[in-house]
C-alpha positions as CSV (number, residue, x, y, z in Angstrom):
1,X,-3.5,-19.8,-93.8
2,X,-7.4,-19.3,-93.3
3,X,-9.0,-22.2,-91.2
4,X,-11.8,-24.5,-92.9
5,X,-15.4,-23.2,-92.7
6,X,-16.4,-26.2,-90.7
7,X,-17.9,-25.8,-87.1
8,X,-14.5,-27.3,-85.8
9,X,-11.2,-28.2,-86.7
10,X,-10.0,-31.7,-87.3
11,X,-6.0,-31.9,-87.5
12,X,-5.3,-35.3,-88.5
13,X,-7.0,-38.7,-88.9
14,X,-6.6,-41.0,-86.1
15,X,-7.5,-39.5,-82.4
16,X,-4.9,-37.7,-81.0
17,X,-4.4,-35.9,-77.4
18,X,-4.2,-32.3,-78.6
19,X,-2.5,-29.6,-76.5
20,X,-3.6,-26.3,-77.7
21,X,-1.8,-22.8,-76.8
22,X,-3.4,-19.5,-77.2
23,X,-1.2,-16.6,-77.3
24,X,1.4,-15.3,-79.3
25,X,4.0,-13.9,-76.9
26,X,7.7,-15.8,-76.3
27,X,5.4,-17.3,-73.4
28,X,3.3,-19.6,-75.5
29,X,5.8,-19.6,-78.5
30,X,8.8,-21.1,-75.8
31,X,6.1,-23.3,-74.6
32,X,5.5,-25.0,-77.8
33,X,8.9,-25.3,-78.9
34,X,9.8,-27.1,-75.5
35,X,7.1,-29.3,-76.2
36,X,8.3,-29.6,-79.8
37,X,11.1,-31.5,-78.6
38,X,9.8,-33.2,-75.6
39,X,7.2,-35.2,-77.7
40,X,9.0,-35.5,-80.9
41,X,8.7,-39.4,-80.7
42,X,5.3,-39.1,-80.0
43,X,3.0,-39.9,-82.6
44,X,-0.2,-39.4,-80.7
45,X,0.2,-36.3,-79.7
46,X,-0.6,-33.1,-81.7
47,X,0.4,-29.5,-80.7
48,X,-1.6,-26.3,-81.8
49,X,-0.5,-22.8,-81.5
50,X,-3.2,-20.2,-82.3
51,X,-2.7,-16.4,-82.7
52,X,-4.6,-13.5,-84.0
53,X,-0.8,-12.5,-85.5
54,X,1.6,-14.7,-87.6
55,X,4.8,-13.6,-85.5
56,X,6.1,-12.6,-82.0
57,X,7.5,-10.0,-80.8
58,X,10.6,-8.6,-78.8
59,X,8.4,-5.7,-76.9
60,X,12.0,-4.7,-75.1
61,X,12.8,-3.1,-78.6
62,X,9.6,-1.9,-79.3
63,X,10.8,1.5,-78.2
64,X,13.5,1.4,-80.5
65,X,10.9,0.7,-83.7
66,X,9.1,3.8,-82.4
67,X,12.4,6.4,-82.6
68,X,13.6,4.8,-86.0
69,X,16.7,2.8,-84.8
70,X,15.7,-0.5,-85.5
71,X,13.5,-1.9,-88.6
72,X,9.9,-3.5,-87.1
73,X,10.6,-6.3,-88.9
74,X,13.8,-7.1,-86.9
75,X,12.2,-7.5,-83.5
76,X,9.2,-9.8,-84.4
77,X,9.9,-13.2,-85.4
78,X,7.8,-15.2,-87.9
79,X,6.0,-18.0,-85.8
80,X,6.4,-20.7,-88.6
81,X,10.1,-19.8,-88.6
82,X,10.0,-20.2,-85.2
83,X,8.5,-23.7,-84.8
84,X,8.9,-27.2,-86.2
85,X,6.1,-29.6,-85.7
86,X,3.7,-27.2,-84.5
87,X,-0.1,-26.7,-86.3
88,X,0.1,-22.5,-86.2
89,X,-3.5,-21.4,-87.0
90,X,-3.8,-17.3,-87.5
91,X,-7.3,-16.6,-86.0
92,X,-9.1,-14.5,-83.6
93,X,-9.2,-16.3,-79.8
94,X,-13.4,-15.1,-79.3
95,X,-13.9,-16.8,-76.0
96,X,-13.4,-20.9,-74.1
97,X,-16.2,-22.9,-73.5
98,X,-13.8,-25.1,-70.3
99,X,-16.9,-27.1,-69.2
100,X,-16.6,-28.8,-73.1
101,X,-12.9,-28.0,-73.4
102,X,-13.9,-26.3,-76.7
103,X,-12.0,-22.7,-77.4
104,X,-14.2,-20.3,-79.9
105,X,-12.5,-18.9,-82.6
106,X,-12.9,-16.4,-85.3
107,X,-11.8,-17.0,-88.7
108,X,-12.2,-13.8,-91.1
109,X,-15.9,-13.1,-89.2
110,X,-16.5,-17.4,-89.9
111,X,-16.9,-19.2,-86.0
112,X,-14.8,-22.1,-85.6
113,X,-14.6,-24.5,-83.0
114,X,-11.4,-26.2,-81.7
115,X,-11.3,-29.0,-79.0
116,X,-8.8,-29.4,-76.7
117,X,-6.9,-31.9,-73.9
118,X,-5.0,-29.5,-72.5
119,X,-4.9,-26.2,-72.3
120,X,-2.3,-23.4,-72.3
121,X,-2.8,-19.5,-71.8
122,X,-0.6,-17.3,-72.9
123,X,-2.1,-14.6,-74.0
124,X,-0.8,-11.7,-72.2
125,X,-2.4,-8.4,-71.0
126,X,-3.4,-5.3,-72.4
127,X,-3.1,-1.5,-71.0
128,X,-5.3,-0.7,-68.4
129,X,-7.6,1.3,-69.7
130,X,-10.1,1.3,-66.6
131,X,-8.2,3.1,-63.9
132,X,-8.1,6.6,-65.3
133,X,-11.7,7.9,-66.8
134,X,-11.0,9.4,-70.4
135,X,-7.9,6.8,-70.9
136,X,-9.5,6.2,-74.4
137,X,-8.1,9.5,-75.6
138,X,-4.8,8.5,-74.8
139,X,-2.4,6.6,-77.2
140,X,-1.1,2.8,-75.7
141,X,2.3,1.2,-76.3
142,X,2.1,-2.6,-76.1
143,X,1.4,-3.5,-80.1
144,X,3.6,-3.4,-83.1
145,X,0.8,-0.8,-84.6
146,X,0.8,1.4,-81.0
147,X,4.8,2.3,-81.9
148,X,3.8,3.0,-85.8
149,X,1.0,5.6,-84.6
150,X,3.1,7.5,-82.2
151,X,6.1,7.8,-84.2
152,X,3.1,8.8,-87.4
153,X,2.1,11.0,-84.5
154,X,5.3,12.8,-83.0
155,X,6.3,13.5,-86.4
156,X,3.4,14.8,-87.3
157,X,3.3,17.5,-84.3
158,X,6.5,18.6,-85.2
159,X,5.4,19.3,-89.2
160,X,2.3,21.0,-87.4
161,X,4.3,22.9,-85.3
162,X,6.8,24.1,-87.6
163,X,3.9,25.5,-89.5
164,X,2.1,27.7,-87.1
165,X,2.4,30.8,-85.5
166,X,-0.1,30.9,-82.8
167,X,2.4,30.2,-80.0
168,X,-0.6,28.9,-77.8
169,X,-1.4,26.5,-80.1
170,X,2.1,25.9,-80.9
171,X,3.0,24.9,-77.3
172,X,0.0,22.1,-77.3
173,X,1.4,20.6,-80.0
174,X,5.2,20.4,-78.6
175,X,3.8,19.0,-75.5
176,X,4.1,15.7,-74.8
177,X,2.6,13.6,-71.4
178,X,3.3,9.9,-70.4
179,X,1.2,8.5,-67.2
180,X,3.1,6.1,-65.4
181,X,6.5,5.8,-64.2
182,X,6.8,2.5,-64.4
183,X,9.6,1.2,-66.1
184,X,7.8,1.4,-69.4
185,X,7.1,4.4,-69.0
186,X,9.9,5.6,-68.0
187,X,11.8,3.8,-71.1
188,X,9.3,5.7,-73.5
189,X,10.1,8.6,-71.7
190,X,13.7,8.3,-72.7
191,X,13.7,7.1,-75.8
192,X,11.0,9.7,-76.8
193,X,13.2,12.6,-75.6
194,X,16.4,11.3,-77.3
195,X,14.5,11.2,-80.6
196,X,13.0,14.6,-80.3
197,X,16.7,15.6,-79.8
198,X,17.6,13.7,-82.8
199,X,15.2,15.5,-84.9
200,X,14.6,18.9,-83.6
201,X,17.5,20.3,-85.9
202,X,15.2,19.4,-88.9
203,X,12.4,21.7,-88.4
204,X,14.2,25.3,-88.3
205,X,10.8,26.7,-87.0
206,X,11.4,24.5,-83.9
207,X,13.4,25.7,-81.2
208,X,13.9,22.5,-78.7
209,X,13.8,23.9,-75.5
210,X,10.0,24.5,-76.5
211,X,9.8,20.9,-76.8
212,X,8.0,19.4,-73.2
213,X,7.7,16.3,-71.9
214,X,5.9,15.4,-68.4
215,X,6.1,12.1,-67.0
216,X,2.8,11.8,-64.4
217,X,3.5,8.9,-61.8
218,X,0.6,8.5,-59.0
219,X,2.9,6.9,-56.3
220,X,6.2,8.1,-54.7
221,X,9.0,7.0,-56.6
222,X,9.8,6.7,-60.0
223,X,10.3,2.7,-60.8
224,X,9.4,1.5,-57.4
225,X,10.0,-1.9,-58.9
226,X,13.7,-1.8,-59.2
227,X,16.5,-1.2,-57.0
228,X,16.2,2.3,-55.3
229,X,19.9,3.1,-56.8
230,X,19.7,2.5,-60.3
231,X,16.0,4.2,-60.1
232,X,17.3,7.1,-58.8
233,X,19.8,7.2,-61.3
234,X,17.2,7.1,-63.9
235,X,15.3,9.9,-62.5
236,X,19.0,12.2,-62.5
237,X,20.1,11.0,-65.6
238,X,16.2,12.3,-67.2
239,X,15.7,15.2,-65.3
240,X,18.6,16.4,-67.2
241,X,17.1,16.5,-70.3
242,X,16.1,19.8,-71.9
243,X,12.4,20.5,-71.9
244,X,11.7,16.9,-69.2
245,X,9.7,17.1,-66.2
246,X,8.9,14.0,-63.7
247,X,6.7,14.4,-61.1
248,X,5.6,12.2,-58.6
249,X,2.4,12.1,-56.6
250,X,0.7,12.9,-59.4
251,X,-2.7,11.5,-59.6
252,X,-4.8,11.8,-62.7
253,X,-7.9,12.2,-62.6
254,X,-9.0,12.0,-66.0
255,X,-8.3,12.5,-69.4
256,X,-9.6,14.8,-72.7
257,X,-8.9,15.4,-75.8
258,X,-5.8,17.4,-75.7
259,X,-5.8,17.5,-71.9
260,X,-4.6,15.7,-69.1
261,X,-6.6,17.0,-65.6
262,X,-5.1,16.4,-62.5
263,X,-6.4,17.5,-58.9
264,X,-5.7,21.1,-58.8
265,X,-4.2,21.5,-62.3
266,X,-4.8,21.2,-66.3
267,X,-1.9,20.0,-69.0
268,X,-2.8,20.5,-71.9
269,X,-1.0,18.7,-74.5
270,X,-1.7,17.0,-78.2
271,X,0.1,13.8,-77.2
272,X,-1.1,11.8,-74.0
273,X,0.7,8.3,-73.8
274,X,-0.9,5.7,-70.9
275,X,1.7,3.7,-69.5
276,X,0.4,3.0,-66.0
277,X,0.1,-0.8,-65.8
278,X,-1.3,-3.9,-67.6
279,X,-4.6,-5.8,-67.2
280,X,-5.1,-9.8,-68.3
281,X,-6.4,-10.1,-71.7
282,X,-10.1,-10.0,-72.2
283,X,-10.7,-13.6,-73.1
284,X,-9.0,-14.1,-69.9
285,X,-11.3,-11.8,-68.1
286,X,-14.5,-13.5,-69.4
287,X,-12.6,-17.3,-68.6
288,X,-15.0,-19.1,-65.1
289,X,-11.9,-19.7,-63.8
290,X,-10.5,-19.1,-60.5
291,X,-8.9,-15.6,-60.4
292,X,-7.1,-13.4,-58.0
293,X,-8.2,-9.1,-57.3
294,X,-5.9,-8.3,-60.5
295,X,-7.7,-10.8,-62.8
296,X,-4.8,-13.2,-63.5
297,X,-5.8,-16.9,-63.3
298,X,-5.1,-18.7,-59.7
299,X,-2.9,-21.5,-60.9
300,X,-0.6,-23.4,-58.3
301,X,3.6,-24.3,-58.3
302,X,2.8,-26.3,-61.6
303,X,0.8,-23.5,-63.6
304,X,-2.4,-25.5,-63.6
305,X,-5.5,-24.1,-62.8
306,X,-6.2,-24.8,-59.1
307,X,-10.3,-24.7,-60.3
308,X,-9.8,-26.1,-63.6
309,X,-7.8,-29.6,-64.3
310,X,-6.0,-29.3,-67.9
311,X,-5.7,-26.0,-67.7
312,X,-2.1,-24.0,-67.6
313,X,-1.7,-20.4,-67.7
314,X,1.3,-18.8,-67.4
315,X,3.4,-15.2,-67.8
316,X,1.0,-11.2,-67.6
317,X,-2.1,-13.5,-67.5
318,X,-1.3,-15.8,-64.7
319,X,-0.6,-15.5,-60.8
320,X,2.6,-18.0,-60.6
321,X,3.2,-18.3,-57.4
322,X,6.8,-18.5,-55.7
323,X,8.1,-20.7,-53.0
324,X,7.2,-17.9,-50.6
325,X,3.6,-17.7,-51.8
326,X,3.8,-14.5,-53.8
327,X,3.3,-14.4,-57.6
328,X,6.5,-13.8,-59.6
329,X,6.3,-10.7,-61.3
330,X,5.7,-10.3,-64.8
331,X,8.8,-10.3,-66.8
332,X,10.1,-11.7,-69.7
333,X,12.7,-13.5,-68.4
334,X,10.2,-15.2,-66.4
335,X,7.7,-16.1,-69.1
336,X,10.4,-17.7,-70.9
337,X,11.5,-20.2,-68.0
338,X,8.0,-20.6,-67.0
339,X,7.3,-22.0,-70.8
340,X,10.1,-24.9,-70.4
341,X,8.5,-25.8,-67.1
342,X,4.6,-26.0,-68.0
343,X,6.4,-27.9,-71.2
344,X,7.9,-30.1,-69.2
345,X,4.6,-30.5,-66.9
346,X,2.3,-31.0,-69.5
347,X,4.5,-34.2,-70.7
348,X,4.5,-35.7,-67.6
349,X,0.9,-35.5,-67.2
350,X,0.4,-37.1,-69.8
351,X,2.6,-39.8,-69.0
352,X,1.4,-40.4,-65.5
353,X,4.1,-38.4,-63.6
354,X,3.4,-35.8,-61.0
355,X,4.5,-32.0,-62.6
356,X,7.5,-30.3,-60.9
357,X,6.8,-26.8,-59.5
358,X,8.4,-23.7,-60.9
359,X,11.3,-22.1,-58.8
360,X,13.5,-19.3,-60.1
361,X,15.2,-16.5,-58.7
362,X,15.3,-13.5,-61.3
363,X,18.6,-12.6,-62.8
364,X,17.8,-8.8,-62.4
365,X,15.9,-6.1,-64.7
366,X,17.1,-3.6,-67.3
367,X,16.1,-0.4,-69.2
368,X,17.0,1.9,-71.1
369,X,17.5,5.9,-71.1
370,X,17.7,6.5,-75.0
371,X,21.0,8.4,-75.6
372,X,23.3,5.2,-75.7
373,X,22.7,5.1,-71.4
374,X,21.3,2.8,-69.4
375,X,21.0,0.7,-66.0
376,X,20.3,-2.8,-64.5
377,X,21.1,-4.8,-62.2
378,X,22.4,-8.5,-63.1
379,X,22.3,-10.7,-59.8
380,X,23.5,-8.1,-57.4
381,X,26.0,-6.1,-59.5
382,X,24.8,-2.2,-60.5
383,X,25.1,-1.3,-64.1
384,X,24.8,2.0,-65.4
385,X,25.7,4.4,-68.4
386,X,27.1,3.3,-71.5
387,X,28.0,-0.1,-70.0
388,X,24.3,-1.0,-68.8
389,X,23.3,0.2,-72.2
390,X,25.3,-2.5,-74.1
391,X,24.6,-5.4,-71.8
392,X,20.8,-4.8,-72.3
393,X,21.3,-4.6,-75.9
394,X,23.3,-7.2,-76.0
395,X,21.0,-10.0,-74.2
396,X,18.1,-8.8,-75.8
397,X,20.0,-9.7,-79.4
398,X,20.7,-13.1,-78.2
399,X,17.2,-13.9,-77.5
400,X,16.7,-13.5,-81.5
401,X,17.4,-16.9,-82.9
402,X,19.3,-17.1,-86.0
403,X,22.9,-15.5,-86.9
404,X,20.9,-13.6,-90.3
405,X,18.6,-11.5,-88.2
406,X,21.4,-10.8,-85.2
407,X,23.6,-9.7,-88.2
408,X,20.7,-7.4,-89.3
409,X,19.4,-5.7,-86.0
410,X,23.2,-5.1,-85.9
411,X,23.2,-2.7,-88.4
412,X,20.2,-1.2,-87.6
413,X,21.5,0.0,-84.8
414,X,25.1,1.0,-86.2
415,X,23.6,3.0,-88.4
416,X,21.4,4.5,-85.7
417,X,24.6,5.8,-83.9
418,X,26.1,6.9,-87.2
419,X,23.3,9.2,-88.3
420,X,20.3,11.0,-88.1
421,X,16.8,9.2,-87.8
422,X,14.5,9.6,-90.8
423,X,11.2,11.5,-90.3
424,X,9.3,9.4,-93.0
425,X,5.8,8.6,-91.5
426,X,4.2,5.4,-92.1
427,X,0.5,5.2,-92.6
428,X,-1.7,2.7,-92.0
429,X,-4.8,4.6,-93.8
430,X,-3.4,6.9,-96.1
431,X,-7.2,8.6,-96.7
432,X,-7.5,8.9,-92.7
433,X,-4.1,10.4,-92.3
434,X,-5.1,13.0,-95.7
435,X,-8.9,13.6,-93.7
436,X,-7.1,14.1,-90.7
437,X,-4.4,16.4,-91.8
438,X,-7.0,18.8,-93.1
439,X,-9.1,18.7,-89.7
440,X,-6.7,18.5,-87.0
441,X,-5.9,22.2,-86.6
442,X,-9.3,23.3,-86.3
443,X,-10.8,20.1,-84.4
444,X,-8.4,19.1,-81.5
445,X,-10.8,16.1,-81.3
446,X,-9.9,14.5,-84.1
447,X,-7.0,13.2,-82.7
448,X,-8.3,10.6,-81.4
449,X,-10.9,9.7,-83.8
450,X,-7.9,9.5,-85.9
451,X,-5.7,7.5,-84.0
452,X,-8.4,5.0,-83.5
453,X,-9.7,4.6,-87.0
454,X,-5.9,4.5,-87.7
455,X,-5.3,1.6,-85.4
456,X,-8.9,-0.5,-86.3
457,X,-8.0,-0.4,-89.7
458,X,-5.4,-3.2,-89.9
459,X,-4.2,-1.6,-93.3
460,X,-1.2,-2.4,-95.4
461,X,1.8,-0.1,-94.4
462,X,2.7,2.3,-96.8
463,X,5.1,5.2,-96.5
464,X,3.9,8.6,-97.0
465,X,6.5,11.7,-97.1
466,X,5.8,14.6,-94.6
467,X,4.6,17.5,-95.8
C-alpha cells in the first residue's frame, strides 16, 4: 500500500504516542507483535512497522531455497499475516533525523516524513563488503534475491560447461570459491556441494569429480564460534566430499572477475561467494548515535540507546550487552527473545516503570551439512548426523506460525528426499539473462555486470528453461 504524497504521515485523528519499528527481520516483527498484545487496551497508542519488503524471512532456510528443496515462498512470511493491530507501511527507510525524532522515508522515489515517540531498530546488517578490496565481484547470500541469482548462476555454469570443450575454460566454470568459514559459510558450502551432487548426473558432458569447491577461511579454525567438537566434525564430514577443499589461514587479498588472489597464489574460478561476516545496515551507519568499533549501536541491559533516550535497537544492528559486559552474539534465537523484552520495556516506559534488563543464556547453535547430516549443540548435549539434521529442521518449522504453511514446507522437503532437484532457472530480467548468455563466454566480466543489473532490477520472477 503506497504511502500518501504528503511531507509526513498522519495515522489517525486524535494525538497518539506512536512507537515506530524499522526493520523487517523476526527482530522487529516479534517486537511488534509483543507489543500487539501488551497495549491492546490501549487506545492511545499507535504501533508502525515499516519495511522496504512486505514479508519476513526464515534466513536458516534460505540455503535450502537456493538448492531447490524448499519453495521461497515457504520460508518468508507475509507481514500483514503476521500482525494484528499493526500500521505495516512498505517503504524505503532513507535516513533518521533523532534530534526531531523524524525517520526519512522513501515512497516510490516521493520523500515522506514519519514522526516518532519511540523508536525501535531492527534493521539488521548487510555483508561486509569492505574487508576484502574487489568484494563487489563476488556474489552475497543474505536476501531472498542473493539465493535466486546463485542458483540462476550454478545452473548456468553447469549448461556452460556441458557445452564447451576448452578444458581450461571448462575448469573456471566448474569451480566454485566461498570466503569465510563461518558458519554460513560453511552451511553454503554444504548445501552447495550436495546439490552439485544432486545434479551432476544431468549434464552427461559433466564428470563430477571435475566439479571444485574451495572454502577460503582467514583464521585458524573452521567455525571458531561453535564448540571445537561438532566444528571439527563439520570439517571431516566436508572434507569428504568429492571435488571440496577447506583451507584455513587463508587470507584474501582481493578479488577479480573470475579470480580470487591470495598471498602467494591465484584461484580462478566463475563463481566467488562472500561469506566472511556481517556489517550494521547503512542507515544504521549514518545514525549520530553512540556506536561501538563494529558499528552496532551502544545500547545498555534495556536496549536503549545509552546517547539517545527513546531509542532501542536490538539483534545484527545492536551491541546488547550480557550480565558479564559482552554483547550477545548475533543469533536468531536471540533476536527473538530480545523483541519480547524491548516489548515489554517500551510499555513500561510508557507507563512510568523502570525497564528490566535482558538476560538469557543461549540454548546452543545448529547447521547444516546438506546431505540429510548435520550438528548442534542444544544446552550441553552434542548432536550430529542424521539426528542433528532433523532437530534443526524440526525447530526451524516450528518457528513458522500456522499449521497450513508447516504442512507445506513439509512436503517440500519430502519430496526433496524423494527426487531429483529441478534445474529450471528463474530470472529476474529475462533480456539481461538473454544479453548475458550471448556475452559471457567471451567476456568473463560480464559476470558481474550481470549479476548486478540482475539483482537492481527488482523484476517480476519468471521461469525460463535452460538451454
Amino acid at each position: 500500500m503506497a504511502l500518501s504524497q504528503n511531507k509526513s504521515v498522519d495515522i489517525g485523528q486524535r494525538p497518539k504516542t506512536r512507537i515506530v519499528i524499522l526493520g523487517d527481520g523476526f527482530g522487529g516483527v516479534t517486537t511488534a507483535r509483543h507489543l500487539e498484545r501488551l497495549c491492546k487496551h490501549r487506545q492511545d497508542i499507535e504501533i508502525v512497522l515499516v519495511s522496504r519488503d512486505n514479508f519476513v524471512l526464515l534466513t536458516p532456510l534460505l540455503f535450502e531455497v537456493c538448492s531447490g528443496a524448499l519453495d521461497a515462498r515457504h520460508c518468508s512470511i507475509p507481514i500483514r499475516a503476521f500482525l494484528r493491530t499493526t500500521r505495516f507501511i512498505e517503504a524505503r527507510v532513507m535516513d533518521v533525523d533523532v534530534e526531531r525524532r523524524v525517520v526519512h522515508l522513501s515512497d516510490e522515489g516521493e520523500p515522506v516524513e514519519l514522526p516518532y515517540d519511540q523508536l525501535v531498530l531492527a534493521l539488521g546488517g548487510i555483508t561486509n563488503q569492505k574487508m576484502i578490496p574487489g568484494s563487489e565481484h563476488a556474489f552475497t547470500f543474505k536476501a531472498l534475491a542473493d539465493a535466486f541469482i546463485l542458483r540462476n548462476h550454478i545452473i548456468e555454469r553447469f549448461e556452460r560447461a556441458d557445452a564447451e570443450m576448452d578444458p581450461a575454460r571448462k575448469r573456471r566454470q566448474l569451480s566454485f570459491v566461498i570466503i569465510g568459514g563461518g558458519l554460513v559459510g560453511v552451511e553454503l558450502f554444504g548445501e552447495l556441494t550436495a546439490f552439485a551432487d544432486s545434479i551432476a548426473p544431468l549434464y552427461k558432458r559433466v564428470n563430477r569429480d571435475e566439479v571444485q569447491f574451495t572454502l577460503l577461511e582467514w583464521g585458524d579454525h573452521i567455525m571458531p564460534e561453535i564448540d571445537p567438537k561438532l566444528a571439527a566434525y563439520g570439517v571431516g564430514v566436508l572434507r569428504k566430499r568429492r571435488g571440496a577443499r577447506l583451507r584455513t589461514g587463508a587470507k584474501v587479498q582481493s578479488i577479480e572477475p573470475g579470480k580470487v588472489q591470495l598471498p602467494e597464489e591465484t584461484i580462478e574460478a566463475q563463481t566467488i561467494i562472500l561469506a566472511a561476516g556481517i556489517i550494521p545496515n547503512p542507515v544504521v551507519a549514518a545514525l549520530p548515535v553512540e556506536k561501538d568499533r563494529r558499528g552496532r549501536i551502544v545500547v545498555d541491559g534495556t536496549m536503549s540507546s545509552t546517547s539517545h533516550t527513546r531509542v532501542w535497537a536490538l539483534g545484527d544492528c545492536a551491541a546488547v550487552p550480557a550480565p558479564d559486559g559482552k554483547p550477545y552474539p548475533s543469533l536468531a534465537q536471540h533476536a527473538l527473545r530480545e523483541a519480547k523484552v524491548l516489548a515489554s520495556n517500551i510499555h513500561r516506559a510508557l507507563d512510568g516503570r523502570p525497564p528490566k534488563p535482558f538476560v538469557y543464556s543461549t540454548l546452543g547453535m545448529m547447521g547444516s551439512l546438506g546431505h540429510n547430516k548435520g550438528f548442534g549443540q542444544l544446552i550441553k548435549i552434542r548432536v550430529r548426523g542424521a539426528v542433528a539434521w532433523l532437530v534443526r529442521r524440526s525447530y526451524y518449522l516450528m518457528q513458522m506460525p500456522g499449521w497450513s504453511r508447516r504442512f507445506r514446507i513439509m512436503i517440500d522437503w519430502t519430496f526433496a528426499l524423494l527426487f531429483r532437484p529441478d534445474i529450471v532457472k528463474f530470472s529476474l530480467d529475462r533480456d539481461e539473462i538473454e544479453r548475458r548468455d550471448n556475452t559471457l563466454l567471451t567476456d568473463p566480466s560480464d559476470q558481474g555486470k550481470a549479476r548486478n543489473a540482475a539483482s537492481a532490477s527488482g523484476g517480476q520472477l519468471t521461469a525460463a528453461t535452460p538451454t
